[in-house]
C-alpha positions as CSV (number, residue, x, y, z in Angstrom):
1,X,147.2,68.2,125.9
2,X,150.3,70.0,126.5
3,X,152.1,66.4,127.9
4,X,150.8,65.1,124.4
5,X,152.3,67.7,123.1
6,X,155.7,67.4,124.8
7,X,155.6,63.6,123.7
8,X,155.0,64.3,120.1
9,X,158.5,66.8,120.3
10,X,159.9,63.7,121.6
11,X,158.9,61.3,119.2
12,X,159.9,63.7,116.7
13,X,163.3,63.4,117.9
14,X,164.6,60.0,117.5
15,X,167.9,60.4,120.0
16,X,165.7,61.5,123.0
17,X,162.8,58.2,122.5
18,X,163.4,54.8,123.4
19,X,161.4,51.4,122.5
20,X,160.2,51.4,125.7
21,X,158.4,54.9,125.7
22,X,156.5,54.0,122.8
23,X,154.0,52.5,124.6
24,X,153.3,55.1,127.2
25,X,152.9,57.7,124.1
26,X,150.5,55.8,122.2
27,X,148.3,55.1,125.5
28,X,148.6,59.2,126.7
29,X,147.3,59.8,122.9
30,X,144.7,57.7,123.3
31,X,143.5,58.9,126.6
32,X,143.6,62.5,125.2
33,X,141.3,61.4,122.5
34,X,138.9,59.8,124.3
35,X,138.4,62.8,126.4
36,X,138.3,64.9,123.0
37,X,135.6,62.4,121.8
38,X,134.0,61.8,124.9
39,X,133.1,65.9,125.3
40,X,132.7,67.3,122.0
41,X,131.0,64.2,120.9
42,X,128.3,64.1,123.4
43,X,127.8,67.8,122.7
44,X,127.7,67.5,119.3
45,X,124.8,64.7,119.7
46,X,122.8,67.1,122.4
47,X,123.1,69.8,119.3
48,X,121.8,68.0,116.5
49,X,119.4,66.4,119.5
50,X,118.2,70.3,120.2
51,X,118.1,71.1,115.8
52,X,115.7,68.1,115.7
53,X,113.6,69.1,119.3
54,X,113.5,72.9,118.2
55,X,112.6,72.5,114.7
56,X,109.8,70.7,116.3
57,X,109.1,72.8,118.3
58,X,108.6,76.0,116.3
59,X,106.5,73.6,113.9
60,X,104.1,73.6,116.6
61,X,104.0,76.9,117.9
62,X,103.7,77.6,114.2
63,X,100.6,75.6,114.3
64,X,99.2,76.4,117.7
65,X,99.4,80.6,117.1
66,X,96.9,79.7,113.8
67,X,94.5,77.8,115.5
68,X,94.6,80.7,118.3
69,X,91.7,83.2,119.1
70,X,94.6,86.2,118.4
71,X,95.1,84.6,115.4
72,X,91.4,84.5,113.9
73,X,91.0,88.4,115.3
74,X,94.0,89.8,113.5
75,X,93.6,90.8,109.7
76,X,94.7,88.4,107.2
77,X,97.6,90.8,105.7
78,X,98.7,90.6,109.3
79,X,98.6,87.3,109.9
80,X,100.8,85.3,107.5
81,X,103.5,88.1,107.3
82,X,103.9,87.7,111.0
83,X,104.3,83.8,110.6
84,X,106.9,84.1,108.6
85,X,108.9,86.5,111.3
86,X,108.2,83.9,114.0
87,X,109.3,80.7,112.3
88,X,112.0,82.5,111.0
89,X,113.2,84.3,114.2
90,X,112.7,81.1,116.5
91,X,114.4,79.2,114.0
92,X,117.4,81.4,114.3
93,X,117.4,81.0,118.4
94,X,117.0,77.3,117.7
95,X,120.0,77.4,115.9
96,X,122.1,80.1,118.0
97,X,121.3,78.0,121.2
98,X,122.9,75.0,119.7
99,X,125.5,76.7,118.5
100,X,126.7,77.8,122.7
101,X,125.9,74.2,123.4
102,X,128.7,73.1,121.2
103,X,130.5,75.4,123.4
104,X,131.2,78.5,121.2
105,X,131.4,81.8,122.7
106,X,128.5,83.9,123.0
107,X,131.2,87.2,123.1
108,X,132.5,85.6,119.7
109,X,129.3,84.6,118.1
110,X,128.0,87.7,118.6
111,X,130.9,88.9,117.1
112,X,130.6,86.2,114.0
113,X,126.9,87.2,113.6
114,X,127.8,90.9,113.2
115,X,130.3,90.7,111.1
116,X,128.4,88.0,108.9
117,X,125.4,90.1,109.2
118,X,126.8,92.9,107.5
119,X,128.2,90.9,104.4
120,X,125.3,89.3,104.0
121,X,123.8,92.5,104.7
122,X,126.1,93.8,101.8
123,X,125.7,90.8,99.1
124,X,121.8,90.3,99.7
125,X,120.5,93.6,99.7
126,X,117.6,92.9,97.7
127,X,116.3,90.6,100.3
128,X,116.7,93.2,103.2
129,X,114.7,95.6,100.9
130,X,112.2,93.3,100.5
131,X,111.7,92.9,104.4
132,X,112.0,96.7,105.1
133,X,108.9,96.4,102.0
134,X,106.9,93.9,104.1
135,X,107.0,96.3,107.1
136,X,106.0,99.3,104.8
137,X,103.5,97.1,104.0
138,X,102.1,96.1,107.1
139,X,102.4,99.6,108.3
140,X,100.6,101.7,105.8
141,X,98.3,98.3,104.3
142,X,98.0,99.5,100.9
143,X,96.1,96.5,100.6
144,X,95.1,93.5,102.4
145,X,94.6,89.6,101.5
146,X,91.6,89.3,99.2
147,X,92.0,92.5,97.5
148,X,92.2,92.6,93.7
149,X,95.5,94.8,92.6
150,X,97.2,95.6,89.0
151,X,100.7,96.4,89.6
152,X,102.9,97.1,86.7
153,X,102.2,94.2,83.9
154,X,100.9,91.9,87.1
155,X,97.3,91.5,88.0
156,X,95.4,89.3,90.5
157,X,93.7,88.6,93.8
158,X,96.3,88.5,96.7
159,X,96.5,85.3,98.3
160,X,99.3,85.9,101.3
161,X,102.0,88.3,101.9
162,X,105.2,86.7,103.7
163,X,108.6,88.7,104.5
164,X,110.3,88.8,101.7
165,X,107.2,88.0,98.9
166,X,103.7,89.0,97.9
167,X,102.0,86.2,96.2
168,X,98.8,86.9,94.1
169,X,96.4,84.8,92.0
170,X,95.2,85.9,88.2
171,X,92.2,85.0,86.9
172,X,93.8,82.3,84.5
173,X,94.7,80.7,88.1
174,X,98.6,81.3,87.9
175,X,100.6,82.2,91.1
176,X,102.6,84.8,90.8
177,X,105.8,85.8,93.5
178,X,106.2,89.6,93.6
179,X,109.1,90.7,95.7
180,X,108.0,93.1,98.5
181,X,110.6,95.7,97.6
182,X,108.9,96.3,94.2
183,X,105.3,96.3,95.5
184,X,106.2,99.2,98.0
185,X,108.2,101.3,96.4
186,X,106.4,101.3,92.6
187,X,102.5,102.6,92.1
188,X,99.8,100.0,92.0
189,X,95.9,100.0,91.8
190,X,93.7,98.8,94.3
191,X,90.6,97.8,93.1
192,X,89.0,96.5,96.1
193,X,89.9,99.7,98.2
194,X,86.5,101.1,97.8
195,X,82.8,99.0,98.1
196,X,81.3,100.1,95.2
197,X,83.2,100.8,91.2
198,X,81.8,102.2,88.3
199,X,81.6,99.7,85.5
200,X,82.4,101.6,81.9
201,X,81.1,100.3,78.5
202,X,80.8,101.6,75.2
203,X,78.7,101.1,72.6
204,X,79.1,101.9,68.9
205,X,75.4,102.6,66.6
206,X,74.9,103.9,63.0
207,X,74.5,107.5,62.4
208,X,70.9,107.3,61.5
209,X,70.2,106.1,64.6
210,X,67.6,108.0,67.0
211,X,69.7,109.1,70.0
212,X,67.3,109.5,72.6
213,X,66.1,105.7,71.6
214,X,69.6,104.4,72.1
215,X,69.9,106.4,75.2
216,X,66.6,104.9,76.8
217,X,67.4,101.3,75.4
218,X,70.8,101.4,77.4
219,X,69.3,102.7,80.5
220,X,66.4,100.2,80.6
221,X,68.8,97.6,80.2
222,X,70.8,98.6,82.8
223,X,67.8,99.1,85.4
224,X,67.0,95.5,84.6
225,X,70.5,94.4,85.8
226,X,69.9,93.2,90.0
227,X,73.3,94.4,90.8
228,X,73.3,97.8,89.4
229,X,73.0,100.6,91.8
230,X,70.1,103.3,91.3
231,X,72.7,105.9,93.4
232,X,74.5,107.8,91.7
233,X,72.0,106.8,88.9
234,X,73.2,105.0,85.9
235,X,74.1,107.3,82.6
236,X,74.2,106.9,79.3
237,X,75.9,109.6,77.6
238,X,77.1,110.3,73.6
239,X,80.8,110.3,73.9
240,X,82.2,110.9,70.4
241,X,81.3,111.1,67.1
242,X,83.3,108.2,65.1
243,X,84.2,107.8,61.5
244,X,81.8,105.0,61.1
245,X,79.5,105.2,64.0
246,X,78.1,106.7,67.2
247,X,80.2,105.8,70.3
248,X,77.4,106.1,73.3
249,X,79.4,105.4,76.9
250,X,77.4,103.4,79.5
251,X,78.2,104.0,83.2
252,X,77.1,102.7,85.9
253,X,77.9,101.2,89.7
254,X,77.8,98.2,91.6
255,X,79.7,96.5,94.6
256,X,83.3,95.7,93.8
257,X,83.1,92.2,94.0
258,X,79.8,92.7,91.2
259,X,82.3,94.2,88.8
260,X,82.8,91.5,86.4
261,X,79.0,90.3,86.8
262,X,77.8,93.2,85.7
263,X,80.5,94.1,82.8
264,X,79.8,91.0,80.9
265,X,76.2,90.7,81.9
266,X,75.1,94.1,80.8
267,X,77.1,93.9,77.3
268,X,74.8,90.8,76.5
269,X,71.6,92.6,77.8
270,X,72.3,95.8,75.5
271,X,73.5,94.0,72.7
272,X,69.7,92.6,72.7
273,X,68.0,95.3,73.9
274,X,69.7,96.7,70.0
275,X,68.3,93.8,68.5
276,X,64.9,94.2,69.6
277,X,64.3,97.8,68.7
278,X,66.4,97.6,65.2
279,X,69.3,99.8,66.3
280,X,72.1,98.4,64.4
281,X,76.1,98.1,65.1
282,X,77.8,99.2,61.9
283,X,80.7,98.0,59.8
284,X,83.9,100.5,59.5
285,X,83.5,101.8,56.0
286,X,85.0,103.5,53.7
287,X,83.0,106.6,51.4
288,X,85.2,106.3,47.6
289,X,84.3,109.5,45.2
290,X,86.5,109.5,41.6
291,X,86.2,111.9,39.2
């Protein structure tokens, strides 16, 4: 390189280059870049080789760890969040190992990647915050795949949580992306935490209506209901006196996964049950006295 160098001074100076050196310069040139090509080329092909190869690679580790026994044993929160930090941390050694084949220092990659780290760090700190979420997440489970959770104007069944996103199902069937950051650091409701949950309805009945009948009629119908648990008993109690009718509230439990069974089903069976024994649902109305 540095003769090549030498001869381009040369050639730069017309007084000091003949005819007869022209030759010689343009064959040392070409020498030097076949030697550039020769190495950096082949390394460049045994890079993109090793890109393909890894890539591969951590495809099929990827696939390998789910069909695993440690795998199947570990809980499903668990499990997809630590996919995503193995795919993305061997993808990063896939890509750092063809980076020192290319022939860049390690002293000054390490250097690149810290100093890169930080302004990424700096520019994309919404994504770190969502990773620091997915650990607080894994760490204290708040809850787990499968769980049904309302969280701020979201609600659904949780269908995988990766490291930078919770994803979640309605009950419409949408998907929905919630970034981890906001699902650990704002309050949320759990309502598969706990086996059993008390399903709450109310009921509205005229004022002339016998109490104790209504009572009985609710609690029959809610004995006749498979799911509904006799512990803690079911009640049905008078909860407020409204300006148009009696509100009577009906609780009762069932398991959590029952919930919605029960709700609908037991607001059909009472609504019936009101038929059959003549206890009517009144209007809103309105009393007008003029003198």
């Amino acid at each position: 390189m540095e003769e090549t160098t030498q001869a381009l001074f040369q050639w730069q100076n017309p007084s000091a280059v003949t005819l007869e050196d022209v030759p010689g310069f343009l064959d040392r040139v070409k020498d030097k870049l076949y030697d550039v090509v020769t190495t950096y080329g082949m390394r460049l092909i045994l890079a993109i080789l090793l890109l393909i190869v890894g890539y591969k690679l951590v495809g099929w580790i990827i696939r390998a760890y789910k069909k695993s026994k440690v795998y199947a044993r570990l809980d499903p929160t668990v499990r997809s969040f630590l996919k995503s930090v193995i795919s993305i941390t061997l993808k990063l050694l896939v890509i750092v190992s063809a980076a020192a084949l290319m022939g860049v220092p390690m002293s000054s990659m390490i250097a690149l990647v810290t100093s890169a780290g930080l302004t990424i760090g700096l520019a994309l700190q919404g994504g770190l915050s969502n990773i620091a979420g997915g650990f607080v997440i894994m760490v204290f489970k708040p809850f787990a795949v499968g769980d049904y959770i309302c969280f701020s104007q979201y609600e659904g069944t949780v269908k995988s949580i990766s490291i930078f996103y919770t994803k979640i199902i309605t009950l419409d069937n949408r998907q929905i992306m919630i970034p981890n950051s906001m699902v650990s650091n704002d309050a949320l409701i759990n309502n598969s935490a706990m086996h059993t949950r008390r399903v709450d309805l109310n009921f509205s009945v005229s004022y002339d209506s016998d109490l104790d009948q209504v009572r009985d009629v609710i609690l029959r119908a809610a004995a006749d209901d498979p799911d509904v648990r006799s512990e803690p008993a079911p009640a049905a109690l008078l909860m407020k006196q409204d300006s148009s009718a009696l509100v009577f509230c009906c609780r009762v439990f069932c398991k959590t996964e029952k919930y919605w069974d029960v709700y609908f089903r037991l607001n059909e069976a009472v609504k019936r049950a009101f038929d059959e024994n003549g206890i009517s649902i009144p209007y809103p109305q309105m009393d007008v006295h003029m003198k």
